[in-house]
N, C-alpha and C positions, 0 to 999 in steps of 0.2 A: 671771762671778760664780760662787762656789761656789754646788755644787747644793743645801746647804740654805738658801738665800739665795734661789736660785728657786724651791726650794718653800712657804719663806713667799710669797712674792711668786704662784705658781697657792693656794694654799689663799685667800689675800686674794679676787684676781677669784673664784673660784669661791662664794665666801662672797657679794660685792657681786651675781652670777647669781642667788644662791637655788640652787646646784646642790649637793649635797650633797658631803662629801670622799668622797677613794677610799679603798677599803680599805688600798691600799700605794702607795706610792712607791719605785719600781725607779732607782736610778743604772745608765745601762747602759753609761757607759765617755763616752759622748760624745751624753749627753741623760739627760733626766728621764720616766720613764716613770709615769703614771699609773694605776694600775689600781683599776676599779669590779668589785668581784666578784658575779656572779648567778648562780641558778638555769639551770642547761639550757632554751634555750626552743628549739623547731620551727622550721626554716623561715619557717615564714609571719611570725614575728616581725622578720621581717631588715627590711623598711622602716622600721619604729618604732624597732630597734635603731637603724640607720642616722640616722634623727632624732635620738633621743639624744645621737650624736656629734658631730653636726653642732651643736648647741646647747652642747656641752662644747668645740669646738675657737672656736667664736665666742667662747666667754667664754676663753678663752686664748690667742687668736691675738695676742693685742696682746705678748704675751708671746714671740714666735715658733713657736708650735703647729705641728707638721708635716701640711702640710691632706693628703700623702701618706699617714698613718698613720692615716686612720678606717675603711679596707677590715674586714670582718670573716675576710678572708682574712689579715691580720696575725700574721705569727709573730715573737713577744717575745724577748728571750734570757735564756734559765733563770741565775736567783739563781747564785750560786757559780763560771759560767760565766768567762772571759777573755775581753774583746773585744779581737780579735787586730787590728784596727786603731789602738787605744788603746793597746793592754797593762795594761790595769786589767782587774779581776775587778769582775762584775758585782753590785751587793751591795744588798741594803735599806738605804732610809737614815727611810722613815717608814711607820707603821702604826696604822691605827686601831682605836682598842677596841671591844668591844662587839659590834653584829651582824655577824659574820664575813663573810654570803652576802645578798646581798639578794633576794627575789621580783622578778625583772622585772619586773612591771607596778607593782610600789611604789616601786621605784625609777625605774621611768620615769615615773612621776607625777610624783616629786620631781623630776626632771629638768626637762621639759617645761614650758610655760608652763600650760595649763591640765589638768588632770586631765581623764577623763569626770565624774567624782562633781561637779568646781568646774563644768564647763559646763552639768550637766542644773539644779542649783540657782540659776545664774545665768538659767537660762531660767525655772524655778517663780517668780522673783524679778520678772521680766516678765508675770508673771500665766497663763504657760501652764500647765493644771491635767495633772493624771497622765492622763486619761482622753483630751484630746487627744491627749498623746505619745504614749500606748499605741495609737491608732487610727493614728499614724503611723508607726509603727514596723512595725503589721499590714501596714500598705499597700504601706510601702516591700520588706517581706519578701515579700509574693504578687506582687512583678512578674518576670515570666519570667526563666532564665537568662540568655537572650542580653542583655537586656537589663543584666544586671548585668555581665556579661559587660565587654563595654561599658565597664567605669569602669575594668576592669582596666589596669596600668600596664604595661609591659614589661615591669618587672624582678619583678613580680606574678604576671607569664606564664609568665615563666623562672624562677620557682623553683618554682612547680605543674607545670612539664614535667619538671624534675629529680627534684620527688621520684616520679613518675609513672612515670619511666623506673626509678627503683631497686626499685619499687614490681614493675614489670612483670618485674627480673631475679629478684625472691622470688617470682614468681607462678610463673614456668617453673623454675624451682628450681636457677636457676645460680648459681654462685659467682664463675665467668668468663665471658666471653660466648664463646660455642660458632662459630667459625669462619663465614659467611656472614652471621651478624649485628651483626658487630664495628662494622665500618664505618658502616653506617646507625647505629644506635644509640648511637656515637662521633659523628659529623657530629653527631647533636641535641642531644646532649649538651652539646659545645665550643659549640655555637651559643648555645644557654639561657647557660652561662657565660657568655660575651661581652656580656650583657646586666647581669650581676652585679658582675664584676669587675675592677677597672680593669687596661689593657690590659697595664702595665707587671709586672702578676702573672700577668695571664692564662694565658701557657705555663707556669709551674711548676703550676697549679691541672690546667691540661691535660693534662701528661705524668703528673701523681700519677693522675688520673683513667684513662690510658690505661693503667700498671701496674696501678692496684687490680681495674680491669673488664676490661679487653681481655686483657693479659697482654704488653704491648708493652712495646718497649725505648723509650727517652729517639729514639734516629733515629726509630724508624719509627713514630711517633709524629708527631715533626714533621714528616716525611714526607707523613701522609697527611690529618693537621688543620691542615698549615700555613697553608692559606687562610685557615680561621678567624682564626689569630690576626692573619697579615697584616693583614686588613680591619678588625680589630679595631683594630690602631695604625695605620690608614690614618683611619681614623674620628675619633681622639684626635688627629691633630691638624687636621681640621676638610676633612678630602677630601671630597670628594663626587661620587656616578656616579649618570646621567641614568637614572630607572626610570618608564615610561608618560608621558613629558614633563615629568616632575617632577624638584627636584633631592632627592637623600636621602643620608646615609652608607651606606657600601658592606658596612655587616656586613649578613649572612644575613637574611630574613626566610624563616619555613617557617609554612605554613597548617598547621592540626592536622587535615587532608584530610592533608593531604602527606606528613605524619608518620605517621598511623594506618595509611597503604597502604603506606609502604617499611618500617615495623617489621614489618606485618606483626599489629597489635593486636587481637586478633579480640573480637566483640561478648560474649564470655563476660569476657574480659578485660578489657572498657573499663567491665563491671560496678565493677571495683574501683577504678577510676583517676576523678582528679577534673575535670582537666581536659582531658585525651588522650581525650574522646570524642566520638562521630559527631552530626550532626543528630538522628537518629534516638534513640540514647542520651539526649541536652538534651530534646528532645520526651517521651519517657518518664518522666523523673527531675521534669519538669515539671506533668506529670497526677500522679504521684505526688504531688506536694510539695503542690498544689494540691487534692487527696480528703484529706490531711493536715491540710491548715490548716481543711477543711468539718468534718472528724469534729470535731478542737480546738474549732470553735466551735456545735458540740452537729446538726450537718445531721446526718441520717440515710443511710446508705445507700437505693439508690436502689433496690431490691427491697422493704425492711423500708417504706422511706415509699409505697410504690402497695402496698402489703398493706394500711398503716393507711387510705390514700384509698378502696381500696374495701369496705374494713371500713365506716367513715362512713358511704357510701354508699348500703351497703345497710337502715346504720340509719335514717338521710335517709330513703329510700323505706317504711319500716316504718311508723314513726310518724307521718309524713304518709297513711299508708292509712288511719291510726286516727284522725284526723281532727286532730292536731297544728296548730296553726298554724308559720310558715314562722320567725316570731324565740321561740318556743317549742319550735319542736326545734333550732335557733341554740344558743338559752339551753344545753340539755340536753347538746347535745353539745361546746361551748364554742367558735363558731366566729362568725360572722359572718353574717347573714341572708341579704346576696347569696351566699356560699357554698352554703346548704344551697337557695334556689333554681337554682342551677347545677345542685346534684346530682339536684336534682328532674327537672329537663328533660334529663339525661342517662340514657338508658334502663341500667339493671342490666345488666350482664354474664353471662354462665354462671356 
């Protein structure tokens, strides 16, 4: 079929999804390329983008959708270009007016089946009032790191090690990684990838990764991460090797124990890193986080409230000398009768 013939026919399903059109329509010699234009988003967006596509390639697969082409590691072939397999020049063949770039998250609304905004209203619609969410929302936020920890997915894991690791080469102030720590720091690297990117890209993700950082060549490269990638297409197509009497795929798993003792990550530096931290690190971030949400919700520091307890106290003791009754200096001082009984029977301090 010619390609504007398939593209009425994707702008159709895409219309019957509720999925918005794309900004352009790429002929690339031998397919129809799609493209949604956004905003720059972070890492941490990659699963959500991910969802996006996954919901764009359902509503087009009936079409023949290449379930290959949803990686965000996908490189497109620039407008103007020849596909030297075709011998056609790569060319626009449709474009849409109006908002040129879209915000990620309005665009992934419109993608998506429900928004946040359509879910929290469909809950208010159930009779749940703001003042429950809000108490669940506190709740769900003051449970421990590890615990959240926890919900983490793999590929959750491996993009907070990645950016962790780029994070740690702007700490030490390399541009390259410095001879002795190539290696390890490559090993975690290629690993975290392998969780990201399907395997059939993995090595070029690999070697670009071993030139920008290391300073390696395309061999020595494969040379020294080739395990990596092996067990990565060892895993794709459904291998499996026996670990504590269980069956599992054979790519890497590395504890972030494991990680923080061969980088070498020292406790000044896991300051700044989000997930590449110790026990010890999670345990501190966690008191912290926890005297944060006490100030938020109006507690006093714990010096400033036993100043006021024995301030009370001593008024407690004053006014009861002066012949006060016990819900009369309650009343005065604004507390509670069994209170200023307590204080009564607590003898004065220095």
């Amino acid at each position: 079929m010619h390609t504007l013939g398939v593209l009425e026919l994707a702008l159709a399903e895409l219309q019957h999804s509720r999925i918005p059109p794309p900004s352009l329509a790429v002929s690339t010699g031998r397919g129809l390329a799609l493209i949604w234009r956004h905003e720059p988003v972070p890492r941490s967006v990659l699963p959500k983008w991910n969802l996006c596509q996954e919901y764009i390639f359902e509503a087009l697969k009936g079409l023949g959708a290449d379930p290959t082409a949803k990686d965000a590691a996908r490189v497109l072939r620039l407008v103007g270009s020849r596909n030297s397999k075709s011998g056609t020049i790569v060319e626009v063949v449709w474009e849409e007016h109006g908002e040129a770039t879209w915000p990620f998250g309005d665009l992934a609304d419109e993608i998506l089946p429900l928004s946040r905004r359509e879910l929290e209203e469909r809950r208010a619609k159930r009779g749940e009032n703001q003042d429950k969410i809000a108490s669940r929302e506190s709740k769900r936020a003051s449970k421990s790191r590890d615990k959240i920890e926890k919900r983490f997915t793999a590929a959750t894991l491996a993009l907070g090690r990645l950016s962790d690791l780029q994070r740690l080469l702007r700490l030490r102030g390399y541009d390259k990684l410095p001879p002795g720590q190539r290696d390890s720091w490559m090993f975690v690297a290629a690993t975290s990838l392998a969780c990201l990117v399907e395997p059939q890209f993995l090595e070029r993700e690999i070697l670009v990764l071993g030139k920008e950082n290391a300073g390696w060549s395309d061999a020595e490269t494969r040379s020294r991460i080739g395990a990596v990638i092996s067990r990565a297409h060892a895993a794709s197509v459904g291998d499996k090797v026996e670990w504590n009497g269980r069956q599992r795929d054979p790519r890497y798993r590395l504890t972030t124990k494991w990680i923080i003792d061969t980088i070498g990550i020292t406790p000044i530096e896991e300051k700044e890193m989000q997930v590449l931290i110790s026990k010890d690190t999670k345990r501190q971030r966690d008191r912290e986080r926890k005297e944060k949400e006490r100030r938020a919700r109006g507690a006093k520091p714990r010096g400033e409230y036993l100043a006021e307890a024995k301030e009370k106290r001593s008024l407690a003791h004053g006014l009861h000398q002066r012949g006060m009754s016990l819900r009369e200096i309650a009343k005065t001082l604004g507390v509670s009768h069994t209170q200023i009984k307590r204080m009564i029977s607590t003898p004065q301090g220095p």
